[in-house]
N, C-alpha and C positions, 0 to 999 in steps of 0.2 A: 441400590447400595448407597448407601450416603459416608460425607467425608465429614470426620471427625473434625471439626470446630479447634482453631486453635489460635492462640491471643500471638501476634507477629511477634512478639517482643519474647518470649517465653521458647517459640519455634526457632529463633538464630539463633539464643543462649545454648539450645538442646534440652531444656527442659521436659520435654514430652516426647514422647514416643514418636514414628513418622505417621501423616495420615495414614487412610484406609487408600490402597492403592500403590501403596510405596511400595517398593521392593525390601524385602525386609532381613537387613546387616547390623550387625552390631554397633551401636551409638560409637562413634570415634568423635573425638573433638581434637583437632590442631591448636597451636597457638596460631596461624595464618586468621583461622574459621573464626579467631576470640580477638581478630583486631589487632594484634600482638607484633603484626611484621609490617607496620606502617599504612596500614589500612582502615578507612574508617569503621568505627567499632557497630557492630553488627547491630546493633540497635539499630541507627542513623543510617544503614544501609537501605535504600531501594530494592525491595525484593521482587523479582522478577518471574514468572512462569512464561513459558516459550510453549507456543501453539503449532505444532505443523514441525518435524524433525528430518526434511529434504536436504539436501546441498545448500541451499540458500539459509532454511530453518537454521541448520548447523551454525552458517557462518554466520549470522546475527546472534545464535546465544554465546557463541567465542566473542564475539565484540564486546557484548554485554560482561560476560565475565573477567574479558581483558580489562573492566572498569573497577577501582578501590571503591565507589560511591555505590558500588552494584552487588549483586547478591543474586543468584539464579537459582531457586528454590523449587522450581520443579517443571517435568517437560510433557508433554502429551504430543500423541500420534498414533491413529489405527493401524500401525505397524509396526507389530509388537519388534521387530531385531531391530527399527533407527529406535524406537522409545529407548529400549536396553540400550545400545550404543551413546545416545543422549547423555542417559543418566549416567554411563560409565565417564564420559566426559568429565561431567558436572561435577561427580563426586571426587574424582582423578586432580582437577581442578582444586578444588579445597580442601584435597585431604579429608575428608568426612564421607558419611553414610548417608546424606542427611536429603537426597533428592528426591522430590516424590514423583512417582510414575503415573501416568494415565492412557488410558486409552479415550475415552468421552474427554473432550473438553471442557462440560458443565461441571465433570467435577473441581477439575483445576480454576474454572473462575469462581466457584463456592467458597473456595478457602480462602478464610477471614485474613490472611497473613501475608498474602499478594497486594502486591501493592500496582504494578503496573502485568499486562502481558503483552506478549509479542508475537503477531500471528502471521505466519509463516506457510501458508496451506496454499493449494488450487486456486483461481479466482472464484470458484463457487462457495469457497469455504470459508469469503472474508466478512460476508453481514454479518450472518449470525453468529461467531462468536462474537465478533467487535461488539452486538449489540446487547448480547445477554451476559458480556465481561463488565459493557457501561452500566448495566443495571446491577451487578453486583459490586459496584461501587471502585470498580479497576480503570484505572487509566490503560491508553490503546496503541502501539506501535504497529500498525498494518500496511504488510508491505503492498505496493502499488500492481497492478490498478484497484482502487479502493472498492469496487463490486463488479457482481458480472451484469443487472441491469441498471436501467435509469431508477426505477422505482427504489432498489435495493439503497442505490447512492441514497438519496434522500430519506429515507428509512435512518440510515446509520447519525446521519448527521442531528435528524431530531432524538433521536437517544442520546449522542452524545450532548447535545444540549440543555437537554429534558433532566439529564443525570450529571450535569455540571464536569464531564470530563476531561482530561486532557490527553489530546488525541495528536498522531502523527502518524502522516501517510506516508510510505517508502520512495517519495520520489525524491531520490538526494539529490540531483543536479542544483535542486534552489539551495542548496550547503555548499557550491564550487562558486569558486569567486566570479571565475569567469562569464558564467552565465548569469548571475546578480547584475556584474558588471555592462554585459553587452543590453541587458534589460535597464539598468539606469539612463544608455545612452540614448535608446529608442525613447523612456518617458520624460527626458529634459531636452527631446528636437536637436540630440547633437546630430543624426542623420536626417534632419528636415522632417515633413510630414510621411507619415509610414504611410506605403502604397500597401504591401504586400508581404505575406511571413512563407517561408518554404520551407516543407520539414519533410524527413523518411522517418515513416513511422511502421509501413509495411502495411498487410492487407486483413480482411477478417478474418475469423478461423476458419479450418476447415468444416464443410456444414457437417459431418458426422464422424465416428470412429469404425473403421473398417475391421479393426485386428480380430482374428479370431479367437474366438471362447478358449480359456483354459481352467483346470481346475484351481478351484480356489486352495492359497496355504493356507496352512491352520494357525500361521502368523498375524494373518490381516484380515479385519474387521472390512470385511468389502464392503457389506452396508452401510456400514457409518461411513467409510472414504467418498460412496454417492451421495450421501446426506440429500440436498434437493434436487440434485440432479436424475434424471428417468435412469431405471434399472438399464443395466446392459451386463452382460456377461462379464466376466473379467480377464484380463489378460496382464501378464507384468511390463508390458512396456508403456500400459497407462500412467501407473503410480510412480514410474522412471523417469515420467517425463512426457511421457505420449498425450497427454491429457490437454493439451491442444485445439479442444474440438469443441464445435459449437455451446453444447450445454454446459461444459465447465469451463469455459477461458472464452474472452473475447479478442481471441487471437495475439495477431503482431501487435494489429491496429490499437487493442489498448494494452497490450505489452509497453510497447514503444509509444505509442502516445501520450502513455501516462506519464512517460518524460518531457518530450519534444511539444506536444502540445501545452503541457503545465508550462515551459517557458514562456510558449507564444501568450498562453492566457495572462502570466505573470508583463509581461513586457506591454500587451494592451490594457492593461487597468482592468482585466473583465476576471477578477478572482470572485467577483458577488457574480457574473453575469457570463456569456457564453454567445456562438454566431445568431444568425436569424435566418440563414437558410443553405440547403446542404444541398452540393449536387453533383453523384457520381458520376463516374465516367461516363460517356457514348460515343468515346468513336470518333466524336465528330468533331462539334463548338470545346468540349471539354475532354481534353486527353485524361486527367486524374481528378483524383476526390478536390473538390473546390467547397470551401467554406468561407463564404459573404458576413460581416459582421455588421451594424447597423449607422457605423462608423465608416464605410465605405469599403476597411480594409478587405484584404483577399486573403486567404491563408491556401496553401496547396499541400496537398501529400505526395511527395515529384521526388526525384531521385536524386539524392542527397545525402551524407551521413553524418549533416550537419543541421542546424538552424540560420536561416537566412534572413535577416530584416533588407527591403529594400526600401529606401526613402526618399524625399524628392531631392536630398544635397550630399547623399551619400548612404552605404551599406557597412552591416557588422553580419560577420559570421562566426558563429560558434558553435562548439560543441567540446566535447571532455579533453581539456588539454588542450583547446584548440583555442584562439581568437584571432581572427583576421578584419580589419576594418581598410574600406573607400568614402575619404582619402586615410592612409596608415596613420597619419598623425594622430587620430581619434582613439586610436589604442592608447596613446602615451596621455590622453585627458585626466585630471582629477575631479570628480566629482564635488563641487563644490559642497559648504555646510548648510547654504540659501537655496542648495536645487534639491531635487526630490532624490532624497535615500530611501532605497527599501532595506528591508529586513534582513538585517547580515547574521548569519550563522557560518560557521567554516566546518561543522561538526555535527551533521544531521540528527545523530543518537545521544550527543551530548546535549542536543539542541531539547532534543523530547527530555531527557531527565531533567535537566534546570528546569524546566517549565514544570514536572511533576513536582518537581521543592516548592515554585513561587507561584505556580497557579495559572499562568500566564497563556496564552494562545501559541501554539507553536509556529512554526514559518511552515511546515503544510499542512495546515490545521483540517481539518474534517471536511468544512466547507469548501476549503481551497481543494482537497482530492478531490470531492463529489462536482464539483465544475469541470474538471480534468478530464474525471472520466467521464459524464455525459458526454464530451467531442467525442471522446473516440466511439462511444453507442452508438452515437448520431452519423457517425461517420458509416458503422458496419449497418445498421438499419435503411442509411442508403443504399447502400450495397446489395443489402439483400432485397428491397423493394426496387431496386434497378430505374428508380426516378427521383426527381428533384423535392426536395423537402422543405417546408417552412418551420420555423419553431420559433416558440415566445419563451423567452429564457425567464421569464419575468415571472410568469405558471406553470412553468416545465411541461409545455402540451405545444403536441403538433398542433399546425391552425389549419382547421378544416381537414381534418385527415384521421379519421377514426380506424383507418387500419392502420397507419402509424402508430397510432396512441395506442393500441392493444400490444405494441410490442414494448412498450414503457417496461413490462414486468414481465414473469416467466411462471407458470404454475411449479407450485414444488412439491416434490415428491415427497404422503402423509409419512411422520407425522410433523414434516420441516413446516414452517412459516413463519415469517415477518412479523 
């Protein structure tokens, strides 16, 4: 089935009918929907489609439409009651008819009148659209962790480069001040030379899904919800939430990592770069996940529900809400205009649309996810080879380790691929 081609600027007036796919109500136009109640006029609005209509999906297209600059024009999901519920939102929202419904997401990045999407799905479910949104000329809001392998990361990022996009990963902590803050003080030596980062980030996923088989509703597209991941029966506490498990989510580890480690990567200068060698637990020399970087430092996965810089003239601790600095004085610092400032955002989704107006790279730009999440790969591949690991960040290849290197990627199930 194909979606009806339509010019953006003709699609927010109401000029034309809703795609193929929409739910189909009678054209209502508001004066809110025509710009009329102090909102930018629909032309000049960012037209938004939302991928993936979860808990989390939800509360990103309510974000997006709590925005005057923003315009949410249509939602998709293999589940046809959140699709319905979405769209009742969306439409609720602007007083109009005007959202169009999908179940496939290719058809929603087809349509000429999108301007950015927002993808909201499984970890299995983040390459491919990110990459086949970047080729239809959409910019990309995908929530964190940016894939579920190493291969997938780098995949997305040469699309998004290859297709000049402007792309933003879901890790918002680099939008809290605090953690910018506790990172400026690590890269201008206010805590001396960094020994050591300690972060909870949690563990891999579970290696499989146990739940047993139930029949499938006539709601949900079960096929498409496994997209590359291997068939397995269905059951609904997957699509609730269960989905946890090896082939679709790389667990805690890059749950949480995609946070926690994204600081520590931000704080060591390694947003190009990443450790050189990874080594699970045993018991013995090494109680938890240890990661060596080429720079000496030591990074841990230790129990904590913070980020730890430890350094040779003092420590900063943070996490959401939280900052603690040895000695306390170091809290009260101002970052001078001569020492190194990063990249200030206070607004992580405001952060991705300014940068869709001027073109700009965002503060966790494609590359910066795809670094992010390689640690936390690097971290569950140790884990699951149960020994110590080298990697060249520099080629993304274990060194000397060809059964590591085979777990770089994941076969997908026909007719999915990269």
């Amino acid at each position: 089935m194909k979606t009806k081609k339509i010019h953006r600027r003709e699609f927010l007036r109401g000029a034309t009918g809703a795609a193929v796919g929409t739910i189909g109500f009678p054209h209502i136009i508001c004066p809110a929907a025509l710009g009329k109640d102090g909102r930018v006029a629909p032309s000049s609005r960012i037209a938004v489609g939302c991928i993936g209509m979860g808990g989390r999906g939800t509360g990103n297209m309510r974000a997006f439409m709590g925005r005057k600059d923003v315009q949410v024009v249509a939602v998709c999901d293999p589940d046809a009651n959140r699709r319905s519920e979405a769209c009742h939102l969306v439409n609720g929202h602007y007083r109009s008819q005007d959202c169009g419904v999908y179940n496939d997401f290719r058809e929603l990045v087809a349509r000429e009148n999108i301007d950015a999407v927002c993808i909201s799905t499984p970890d299995h479910w983040h390459a491919i659209p990110s990459i086949e949104a970047a080729q239809s000329g959409k910019d990309v809001f995908c929530e964190k962790p940016l894939s579920l392998t190493i291969a997938e990361a780098r995949a997305m990022v040469n699309a998004v480069r290859r297709y000049e996009r402007v792309f933003q990963t879901g890790s918002q902590q680099r939008s809290s001040w605090e953690f910018r803050f506790a990172c400026e003080l690590v890269r201008n030596g206010y805590i001396g030379e960094l020994k050591t980062v300690t972060a909870n980030v949690g563990g891999p996923p579970q290696p499989f899904c146990n739940l047993p088989a139930e029949p499938v509703p006539d709601y949900i597209d079960w096929d498409l919800w496994l997209g590359q991941a291997p068939w397995r029966p269905f059951n609904k506490r997957i699509v609730t939430g269960g989905w946890h498990y090896r082939d679709c989510s790389g667990g805690a580890m890059a749950g949480w990592g995609s946070h926690h480690f994204d600081i520590a990567q931000w704080a060591l200068e390694m947003d190009n770069s990443g450790p050189v060698e990874i080594i699970p637990p045993d018991g013995k020399d090494y109680k938890v996940l240890t990661y060596r970087y080429a720079n000496g430092v030591i990074m841990t996965n230790d129990k904590a529900n913070v980020i730890l810089f430890t350094g040779t003239k003092g420590k900063v601790e943070v996490g959401r809400g939280h900052l603690r600095t040895w000695p306390d004085s170091l809290k009260d610092v101002e970052i001078g205009t001569n020492e190194i400032r990063l990249y200030e955002s206070n607004d992580h989704k405001g952060n991705f649309l300014e940068c869709v107006r001027t073109r700009k790279r965002t503060i966790c730009d494609v590359e910066i996810g795809c670094r992010s999440a390689i640690v936390c790969h690097l971290g569950n591949i140790a884990y699951w080879l149960g020994r110590p690991l080298n990697w060249n960040p520099v080629n993304e290849r274990f060194v000397n380790d060809e059964q590591a290197n085979r777990m770089l990627w994941r076969p997908m199930r026909s007719p999915w691929r990269l």
